[in-house]
Each structure stands twice: as C-alpha cells, then as structure tokens.
N, C-alpha and C positions, 0 to 999 in steps of 0.2 A: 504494500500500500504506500504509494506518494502521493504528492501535490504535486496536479498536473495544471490547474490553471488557477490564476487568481486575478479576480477583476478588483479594479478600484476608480469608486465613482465618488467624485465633487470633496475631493481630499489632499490639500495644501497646493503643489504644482499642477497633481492630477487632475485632470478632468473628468478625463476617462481612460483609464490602461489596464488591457490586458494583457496579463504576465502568463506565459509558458514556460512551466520548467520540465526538465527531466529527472530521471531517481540519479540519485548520485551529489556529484559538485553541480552547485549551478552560483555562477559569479557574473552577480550585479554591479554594471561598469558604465559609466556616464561622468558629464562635467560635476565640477561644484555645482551644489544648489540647483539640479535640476530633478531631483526625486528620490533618490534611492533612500534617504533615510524613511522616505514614507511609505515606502513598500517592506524597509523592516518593519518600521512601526504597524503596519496592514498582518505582516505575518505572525507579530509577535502579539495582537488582538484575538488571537484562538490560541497560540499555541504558547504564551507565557503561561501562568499562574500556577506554576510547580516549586517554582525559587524567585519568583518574584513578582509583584501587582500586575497586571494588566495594563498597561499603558490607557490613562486618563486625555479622553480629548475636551475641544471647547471649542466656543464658537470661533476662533481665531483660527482653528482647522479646518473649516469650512473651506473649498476652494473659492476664491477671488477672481472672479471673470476680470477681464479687460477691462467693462463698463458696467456699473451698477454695484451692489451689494452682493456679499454673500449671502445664495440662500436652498436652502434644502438639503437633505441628510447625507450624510457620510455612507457608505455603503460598502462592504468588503464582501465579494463572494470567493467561497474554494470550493475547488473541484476533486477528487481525489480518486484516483483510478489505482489497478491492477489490484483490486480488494479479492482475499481470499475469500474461502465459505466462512470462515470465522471471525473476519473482518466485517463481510456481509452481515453477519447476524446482530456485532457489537453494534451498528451503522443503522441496523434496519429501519428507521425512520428514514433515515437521509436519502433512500435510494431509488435514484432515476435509470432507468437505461440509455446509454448512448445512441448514437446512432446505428451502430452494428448489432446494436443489442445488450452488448455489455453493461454491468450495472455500472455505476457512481456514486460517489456519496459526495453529497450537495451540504453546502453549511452556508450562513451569512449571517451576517454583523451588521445590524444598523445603528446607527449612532444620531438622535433626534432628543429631541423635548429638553432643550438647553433651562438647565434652573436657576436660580438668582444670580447662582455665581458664576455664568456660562458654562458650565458645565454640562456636556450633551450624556445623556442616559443610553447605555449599551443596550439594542436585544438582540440572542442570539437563537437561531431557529433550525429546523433540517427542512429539507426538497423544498417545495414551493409553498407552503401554507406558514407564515407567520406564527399561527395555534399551537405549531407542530416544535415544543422546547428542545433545545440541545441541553440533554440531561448531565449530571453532574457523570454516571460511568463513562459516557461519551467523552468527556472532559478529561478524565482522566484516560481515555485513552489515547489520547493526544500528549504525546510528549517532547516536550519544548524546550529547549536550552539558547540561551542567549546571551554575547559575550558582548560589550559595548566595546568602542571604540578607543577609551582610556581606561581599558581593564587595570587592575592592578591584579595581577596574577598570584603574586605571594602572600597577599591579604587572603585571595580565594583557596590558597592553598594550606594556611595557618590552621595549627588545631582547633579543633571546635567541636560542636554536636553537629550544628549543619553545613561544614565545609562539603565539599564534591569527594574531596577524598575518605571522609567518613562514610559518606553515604554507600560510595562503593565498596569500601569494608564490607557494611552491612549487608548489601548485597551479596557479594561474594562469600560470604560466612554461611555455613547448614547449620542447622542444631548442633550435632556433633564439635565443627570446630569451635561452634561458644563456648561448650563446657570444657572442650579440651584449652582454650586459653586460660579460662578461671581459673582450671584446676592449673594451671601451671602458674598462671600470675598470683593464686595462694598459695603453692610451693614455696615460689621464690619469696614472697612475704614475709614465711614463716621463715626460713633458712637466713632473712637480713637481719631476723630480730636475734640471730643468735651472736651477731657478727659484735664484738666491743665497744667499737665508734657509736653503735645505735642504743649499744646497754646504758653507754656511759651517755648519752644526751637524753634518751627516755629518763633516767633514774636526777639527773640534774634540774628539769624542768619538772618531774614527780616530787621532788622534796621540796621547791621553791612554792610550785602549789598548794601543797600541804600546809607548809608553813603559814598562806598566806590567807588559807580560807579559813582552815582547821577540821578537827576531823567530821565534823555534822555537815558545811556543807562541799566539801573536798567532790570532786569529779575524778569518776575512773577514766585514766589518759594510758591510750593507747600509738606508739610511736609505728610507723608502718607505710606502707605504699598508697599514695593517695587512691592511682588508678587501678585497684584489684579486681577488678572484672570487667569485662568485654563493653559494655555501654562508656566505661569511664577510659578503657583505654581507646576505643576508636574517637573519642573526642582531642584525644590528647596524640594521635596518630599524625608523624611529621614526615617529608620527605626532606631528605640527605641528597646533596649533588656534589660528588668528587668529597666528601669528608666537610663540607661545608653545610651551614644552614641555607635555605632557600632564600632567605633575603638579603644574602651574598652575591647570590647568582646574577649573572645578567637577565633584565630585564627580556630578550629577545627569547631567549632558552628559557626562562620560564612559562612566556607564553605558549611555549611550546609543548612543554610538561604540562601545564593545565587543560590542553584542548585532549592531549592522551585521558588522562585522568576523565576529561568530562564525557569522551566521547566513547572513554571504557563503559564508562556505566550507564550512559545513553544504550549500547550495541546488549550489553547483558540484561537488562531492566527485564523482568519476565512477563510483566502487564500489558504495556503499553502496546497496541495495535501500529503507531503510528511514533517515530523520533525522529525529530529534524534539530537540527543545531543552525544557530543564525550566528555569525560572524560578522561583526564590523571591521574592516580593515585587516585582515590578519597577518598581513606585511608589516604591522607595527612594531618597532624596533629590531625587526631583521633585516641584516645587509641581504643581497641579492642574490647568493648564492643559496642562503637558507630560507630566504621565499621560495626562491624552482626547488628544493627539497620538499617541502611543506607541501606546496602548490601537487608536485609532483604523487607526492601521497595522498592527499585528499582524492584525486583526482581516479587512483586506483585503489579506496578503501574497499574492502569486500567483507560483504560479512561471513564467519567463518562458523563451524559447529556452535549450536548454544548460541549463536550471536544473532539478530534481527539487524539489518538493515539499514544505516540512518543516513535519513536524506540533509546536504547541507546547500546553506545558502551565505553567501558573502560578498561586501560589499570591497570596492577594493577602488585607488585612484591609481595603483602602483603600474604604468605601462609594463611591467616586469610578469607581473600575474596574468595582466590578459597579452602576453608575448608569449609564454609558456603555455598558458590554458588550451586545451581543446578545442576547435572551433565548436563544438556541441556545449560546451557550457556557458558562453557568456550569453546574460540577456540582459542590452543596451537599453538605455532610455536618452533619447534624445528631444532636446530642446528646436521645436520646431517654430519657430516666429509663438504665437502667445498660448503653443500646447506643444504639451511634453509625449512623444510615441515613444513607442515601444518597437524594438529591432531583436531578432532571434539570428545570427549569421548562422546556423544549422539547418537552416529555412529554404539558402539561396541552394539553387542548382548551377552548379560549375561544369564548367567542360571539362572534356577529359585530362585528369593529369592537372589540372586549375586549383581545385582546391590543395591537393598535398603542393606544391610548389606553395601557395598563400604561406601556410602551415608553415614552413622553413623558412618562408621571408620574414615571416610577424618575428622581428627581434624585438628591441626595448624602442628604439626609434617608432620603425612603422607602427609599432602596435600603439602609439598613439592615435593612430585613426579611429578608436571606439572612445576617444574621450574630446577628439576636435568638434568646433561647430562648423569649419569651412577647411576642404583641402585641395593643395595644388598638389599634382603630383608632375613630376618629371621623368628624366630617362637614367640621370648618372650623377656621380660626383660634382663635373662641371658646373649643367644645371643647377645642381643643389646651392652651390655655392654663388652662381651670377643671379637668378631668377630673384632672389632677396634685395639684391643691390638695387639690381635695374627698377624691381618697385618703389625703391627708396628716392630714385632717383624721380621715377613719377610721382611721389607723394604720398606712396602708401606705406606706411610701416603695417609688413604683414602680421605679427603677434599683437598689435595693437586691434588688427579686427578677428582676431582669432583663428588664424590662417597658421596650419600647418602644414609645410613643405617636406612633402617624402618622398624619396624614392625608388623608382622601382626596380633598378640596378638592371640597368635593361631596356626591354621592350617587353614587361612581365605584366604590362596595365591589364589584361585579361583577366590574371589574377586578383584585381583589387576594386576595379571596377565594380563589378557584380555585387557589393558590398551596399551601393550607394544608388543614390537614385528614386524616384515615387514609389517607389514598392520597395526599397530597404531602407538605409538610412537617407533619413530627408534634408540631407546640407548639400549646399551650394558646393560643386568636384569642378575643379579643371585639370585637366590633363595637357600636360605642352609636349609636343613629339614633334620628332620628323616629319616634312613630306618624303623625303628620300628617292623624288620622281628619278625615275632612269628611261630611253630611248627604248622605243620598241620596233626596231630594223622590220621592213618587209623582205627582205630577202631571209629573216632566220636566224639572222646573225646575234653574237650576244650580247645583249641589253648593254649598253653604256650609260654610266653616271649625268646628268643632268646638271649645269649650270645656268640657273633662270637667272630675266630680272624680275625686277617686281613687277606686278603688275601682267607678267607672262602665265598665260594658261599652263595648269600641269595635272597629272593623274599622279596620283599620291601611289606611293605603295600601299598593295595588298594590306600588307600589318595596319596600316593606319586606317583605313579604308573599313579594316574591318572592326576597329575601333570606333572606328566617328555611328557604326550603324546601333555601340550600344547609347548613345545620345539620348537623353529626356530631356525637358526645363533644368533639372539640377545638376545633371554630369554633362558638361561639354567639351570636345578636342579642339584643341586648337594648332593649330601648325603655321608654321610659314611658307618658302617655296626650296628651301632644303634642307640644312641642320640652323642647328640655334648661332654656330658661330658665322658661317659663312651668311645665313640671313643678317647677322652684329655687321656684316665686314660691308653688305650693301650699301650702308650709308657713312661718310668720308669721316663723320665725328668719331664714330666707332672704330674705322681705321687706326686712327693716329692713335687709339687707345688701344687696341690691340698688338699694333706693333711696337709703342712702349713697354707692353708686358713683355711680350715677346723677347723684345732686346735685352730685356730684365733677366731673364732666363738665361738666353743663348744670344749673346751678343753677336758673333759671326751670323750665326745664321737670321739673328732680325736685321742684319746690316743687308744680307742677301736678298731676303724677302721682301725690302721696303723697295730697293732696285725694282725689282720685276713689279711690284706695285705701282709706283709711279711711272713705269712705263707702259701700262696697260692702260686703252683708250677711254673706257666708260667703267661707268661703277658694277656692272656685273662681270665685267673683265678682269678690274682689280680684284670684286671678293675675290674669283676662282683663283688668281693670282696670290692671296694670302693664303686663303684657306688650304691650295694643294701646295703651299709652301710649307705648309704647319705640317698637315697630318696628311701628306700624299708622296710624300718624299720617298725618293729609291731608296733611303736608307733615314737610320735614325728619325721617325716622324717624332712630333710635340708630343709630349703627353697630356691628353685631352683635361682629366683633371686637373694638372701641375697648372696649366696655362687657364682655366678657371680662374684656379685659386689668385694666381698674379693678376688676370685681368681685373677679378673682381679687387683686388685693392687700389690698384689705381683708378677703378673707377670712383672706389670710397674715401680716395685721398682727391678727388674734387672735377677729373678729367672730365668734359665735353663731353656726350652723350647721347644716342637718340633710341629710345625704345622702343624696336619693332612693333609694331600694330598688333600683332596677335599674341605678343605677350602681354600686350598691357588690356586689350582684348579677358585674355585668360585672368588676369590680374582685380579686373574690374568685376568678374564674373565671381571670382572665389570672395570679395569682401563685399556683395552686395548684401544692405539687409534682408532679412528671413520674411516675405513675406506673412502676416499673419494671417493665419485658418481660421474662420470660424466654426 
C-alpha cells in the first residue's frame, strides 16, 4: 500500500496540484517559495499525529488569488493504491475502484469554519460521502514520521521514554528478552552492592541519615542501579559513535544515524498498514559525497523478511540530489506566471537511447534545470562562456531574470528538450545551435561546408531541423547562418574583438589570421577568412573553448561589440515575463 496521488486545493501557493508519486523515494524539487513546504504540510495533515500534533492551519492558509480575497476551504485528497486483502478490509470505508477495477482507498481533509482566532476546523472523511468518518484504527494505521528541516538529531537521539531509539527497543524486545534483561540488570545490581566503593557510600549516607532524622522517623535507603528493568533502561538507552557520545558527532552523520534508527522502526512496526517518512532537506549538513551515498540508499531501500515497506518523501534545493536521483523520482512544482504546476519527468517519453544519455548528463550543473524559472541552453564550453557576456552587453544580466545557462556538451538538446514545454515544465527554453548549412552537389558529390552572409537563404542541418520541429510558445531554437563564432566574425566590431583574443593566445598565428582578414573583400569573406583560420587549419586548429574563454574577456574588459540577432532573439525569449494563467 502507497500514496499514489495527492490533490491540493486553495492552499498557500497552491491552487490546484496534483501530486503523483511512486512506492519508494519520491523527491520534491522546485525554487524557493514556490510550494513544497505545502505539500509537506498536505502530507503530514493525515499522516503526523504519532510523534507529533497535526499541523494547525488558519485563515492566512487560505490561497491568495491575484485579485480579490481569500476564500473557501483548504482541501487535501489521497489516493492510495496496490492495497492488499488486509489493507482492503482495514480501509473498507474508503474504497472506490479505479478505472481497471482495482480498489483504492480515498481519504480527505477539509479545513473550513475559521473560529475567533482564524483558526480553520479539520474534517477528515473516507470515499465520497463527508458522513462516512476516518476512524481512529484507520489513523493508526497510517504511519507517519516527519523530520523538519532544522532537525536536531542528537536531541532526537538523547535518552528518554519517547526518543525513536527507545521506541525501537520496544519494538524489537518479545516477552522473553524483557525478562531476560531484568533478570540480568538484577544480577548485576545485586553483585554492585557487594563491591566496597558502594558498601562504603550506602553505609556513609545511612548513618548521616540516621543521625539526622533519628530512629522513628529514619527511611530504609537502599544504594543501587537507578535503571533495573527494561522500561527504565530503554529510557536511558544511548548511542556511542567511534567511543564518543553522540553530541560529539558531526552534525551531518548524525542525521544520518537518526533516519537509520527512524526508518528501523518505521520498516518493523507490526501494525501499521501504511509508513511513509517525510524528509525536509536531507542534504542538510552533508558535503556531496554523503548526499549521493544517502540519496543512493534511499533510492534502493527494500524491504526485507519481517520488514513492511516504507514509502519516502523529500524535499530537497540540493542540485546534487536531483543530479543523482532517478528520473522516476522527482516530482517538480513549478512557478508558472500567478500558479504553481506540477511536473513528473517519469511522464515524458524519450527516444530511443534519450533518456539514459539525460540520466548521465544531469550532473550538479544541469540538474539545475528542475529548480530554474527560465533556461538557455547551448552546445559547449565556448557558448557557455560568451552567451552571458554578449547578454551583458545587450542589457540583460541573465541571473538577475533567473536564467540558467547549461549545457549540453554537444548536440544532446534531444535529450533535455522533452523536459520543457506546455505539456512538461512551463518556463520560457531557448536553445542556441548551429545552422551548420552544407552544399548539396547534383552530381552526388560530397556535401561541402557553407559560408553564408547574412541575410543568404540556407537549409539548416538535419540535427537542427529536427530540433526546431520540437518548438511550442515556450521552447524555441534559435540559430544563425552557421556557428556562433563565425556568425560573431560577420560583423567588423566583433572582428577586431576576436582577433585580439586570438593574438592573446597565439600571437603568430593572430598576426597570420588578421593578414588574410583584411585582405578579404566583404564581411562574409572575412568571417570564413577568420573563422577557417581559427578552427580549419591543416594543423594545430584554436581550441574552441580556450578562444571563448579569451574572447569572452575582452569582450568584458569593454571591447566594441554587436550581438547577432538570434542570440539576442534567444536572449529576449528566455527572460521574458511568465505570462499569467488564469
């Protein structure tokens, strides 16, 4: 049994979203302040009140349209699928059948009748009839663990009666091994009281008392192990890391230690029908090598003999987590102009060989695309490095409109594409690529490279070609009339900026290259003149990134400048505002 869907209606960001998860990990990834805390707060609305209140709403919860007031009720629905025949029976109120037939158990939350002090009144109900109560066994058979964002792990771990580590004690103890600790923690009791040290402190604090009451009303004092039996030692039960107490430990490995411990006795619990754990952040105070360990485990928990199942959810800002994750786990909430959707990338169908490449590409960099509002993508190193400048230079600072530049080491945009778009995620994509137009001989003969001017008709390559046709409103290609450099070289300002970088690098050879520049007739003579001087050469070509990197400095130490038209095209398109939906 999991949570397979969860709607949430007229609740802080939300308007309306519905969440998909799967049994297993499922990681919750979006900007600041666009939701995710409210879809913990949604899930921890059924599935707290085991170790902690229920999460209290108010009218400040209410969602906030655009125009007007807030008004009308909070509403959380879960769906919960692959129920056994025993699952079925605990549920039987709640159960609908799917579309195939299969049952479901149906729950919901409303939240209305705000009382003096805003505070909105919870009811919680099964299938469709309000009448129909989610009874208290129900409740408990929901079992819910939830770890906030500023855990303190070592507090959670400190002896007590209701630390997690007690609890699991308990758990894990039959009848038998009770009595067998008693009887041993009364063993040992007995065998301390023979030992000198404790004759001699019993008999010191016995005569001082005597002395002090006298003998009518004197108290029989017995010197001895405070915790002699199993309730008083599982309160006082600590865990040791390397010979140290746990609030030695770092901060990152504790949290570590705590999710074991919670998610021990989440997996053994004998009752509960149903265990999810909610995580906020769980990257919190791990460097990156012990998030992809973590990440890595969560991702393959299984449950084993004796063990049930537990489904988890986590919120995470870490591009480190959703770079390692599964493309089956994350489910995105994105900020769309004045409402917040919902993206599952498990959803998209990829060509073949599409998605496992994505998979390998999503490092820490790209995997930023599930947490951007607007992205440019490019082909390489170079790009990466000038497309920032040259916006700079037209006026746009790209992080100032929340534009992330990534990319795609390549011609891999197949891959990243499909991601974006009216039917996945709804932000504004440009993608800047090649034309890479080449001659098409009627005699047969083989294709030759293309040197256009502007303004000269061209058939794009194939690859691009078949790029421009994944095109909507939100994803557009943009190109010029051959690479990014040689379109830089077509106009004279860019020249004199490229062949200073040039010279920068390889002085002979930019003294060479600027020769054959100025002696070529027109500005499409000259680019092909730079550019097959750069990276066409019989020998030793530029290195396409190296010469980036140099252009783009000179260009940011002040150099003259014109920004081709379809970058700044791409440029204008990826920082436009988000249209708002009603």
């Amino acid at each position: 049994m999991y949570l397979a869907q969860l709607k949430i209606s007229n609740f802080r960001k939300l308007a309306e979203a519905d969440l998909q998860f799967q049994p297993g990990l499922n990681v919750i990834v979006g900007a600041n302040n666009v939701g995710k805390t409210a879809v913990v707060d949604a899930l921890r609305a059924l599935l707290a009140g085991h170790d902690e209140p229920y999460p209290r709403l108010g009218v400040e919860d209410i969602h906030q349209p655009t125009s007007g007031k807030p008004t009308g009720d909070v509403l959380f629905r879960y769906v919960f699928r692959d129920l056994s025949l025993d699952d079925e029976a605990d549920f039987l109120a709640a159960l609908k059948p799917d579309g195939a037939g299969k049952l479901e158990a149906h729950i919901t939350i409303r939240f209305s009748e705000a009382d003096k002090t805003g505070r909105l009144k919870a009811k919680r109900w099964c299938g469709d009839h309000e009448d129909v109560g989610l009874t208290a066994d129900m409740m408990e058979n929901l079992r819910g663990v939830y770890l906030p964002p500023l855990r303190d792990a070592a507090q959670g771990l400190k002896p007590s009666r209701a630390s997690q580590l007690a609890r699991l004690f308990h758990l894990l103890a039959d009848e038998d091994g009770r009595e067998g600790i008693n009887g041993a923690l009364q063993k040992l009791d007995d065998e301390l009281k023979n030992h000198q040290p404790v004759i001699t402190t019993h008999n010191a604090i016995k005569s001082r008392h005597d002395a002090m009451l006298g003998p009518q009303l004197a108290q029989a004092l017995n010197l001895g192990l405070s915790g002699s039996d199993f309730q008083r030692l599982a309160a006082r039960l600590s865990i040791l890391v390397d010979a140290f107490e746990i609030e030695q430990n770092g901060l990152g490995f504790n949290n570590l230690i705590f999710m074991a411990v919670v998610l021990s006795e989440l997996a053994k619990h004998p009752e509960a029908s149903y265990r999810g754990l909610i995580v906020e952040e769980p990257e919190a105070h791990l460097h990156p090598q012990l998030q992809a360990v973590l990440l890595s485990y969560l991702e393959t928990i299984k449950a084993v003999e004796g063990e049930k199942p537990v489904q988890l959810f986590v919120t995470s800002h870490s591009p480190n987590f959703a770079s390692i994750a599964d493309l089956d786990s994350p489910a995105c909430l994105v900020n769309a102009g004045d409402k917040v959707e919902t993206f599952f990338p498990r959803s998209i169908s990829f060509g073949k060989g599409k998605r496992e490449k994505l998979e390998r590409y999503l490092d820490v960099t790209r995997a930023e695309i599930f947490f951007a509002r607007r992205v440019i993508f490019v082909e390489g190193a170079a790009e990466l490095m000038l497309v920032s400048v040259l916006a700079a230079k037209a006026g746009f600072k790209l992080r100032e409109h929340g534009v992330s530049l990534i990319s795609v080491e390549g011609l891999n945009f197949d891959s990243f594409l499909p991601l974006f778009g009216e039917k996945a995620l709804k932000i504004p994509v440009a993608a800047i690529t090649d034309a890479d137009p080449m001659s098409q001989p009627a005699d047969g003969s083989k294709p030759q490279a293309l040197y256009p001017a502007l303004g000269d008709p061209i058939t794009v390559s194939d690859n691009t070609a078949k790029m421009k046709k994944l095109q909507d409103s939100l994803v557009k290609v943009f190109h010029g009339v051959k690479t990014l450099e040689y379109d830089l070289a077509l106009h004279p300002d860019n020249r004199a900026a490229m062949l200073l970088a040039l010279k920068a690098m390889h002085p002979q050879i930019g003294a060479s290259v600027e020769e054959h520049v100025d002696a070529a007739p027109d500005d499409a003579a000259k680019a092909k003149a730079l550019f097959r001087g750069m990276f066409e050469r019989d020998q030793n070509n530029v290195q396409k990134g190296r010469f980036g990197q140099s252009l783009a400095q000179v260009l940011a130490e002040g150099a003259a400048c014109t920004v081709p038209s379809y970058i700044l095209d791409a440029i204008k398109h990826a920082c436009q505002p988000v249209e708002a939906k009603q």
